[in-house]
C-alpha angles and dihedrals in degrees: 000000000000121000129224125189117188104203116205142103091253107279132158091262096050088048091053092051093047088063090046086063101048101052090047091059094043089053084038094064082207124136108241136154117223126212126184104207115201106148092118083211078061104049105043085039090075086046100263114150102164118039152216089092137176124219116182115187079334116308122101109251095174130012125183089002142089116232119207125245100251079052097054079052095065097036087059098040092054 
């Protein structure tokens, strides 16, 4: 299971990301757990200074950016 973590205090733009993600992993058909991360200890603790970010089985795929979803795809597919 793959594990995806959406980093941000809850903003419009991490909510939008956050349903990015969503979707990508719905059209995906893949098992993944996803975690919305807004402790901001937590977030400046892995390094991010500008959210939203995106974490995927750890390591920080997009940060102060939204993906799109076709982009989410082939993060998760690589």
């Amino acid at each position: 299971m793959v594990k995806i973590e959406v980093l941000g205090t809850g903003c419009a733009k991490c909510k939008r990301m956050l349903r990015n993600v969503e979707k990508a992993v719905e059209t995906a058909g893949i098992d993944a757990e996803i975690v919305k991360v807004e402790d901001l200890d937590e977030i400046i603790s892995r390094g991010v200074m500008m959210t939203p970010a995106l974490f995927i089985d750890g390591e920080a795929k997009a940060v102060g950016r939204i993906p799109g979803i076709d982009e989410i795809r082939e993060l998760l597919e690589t």
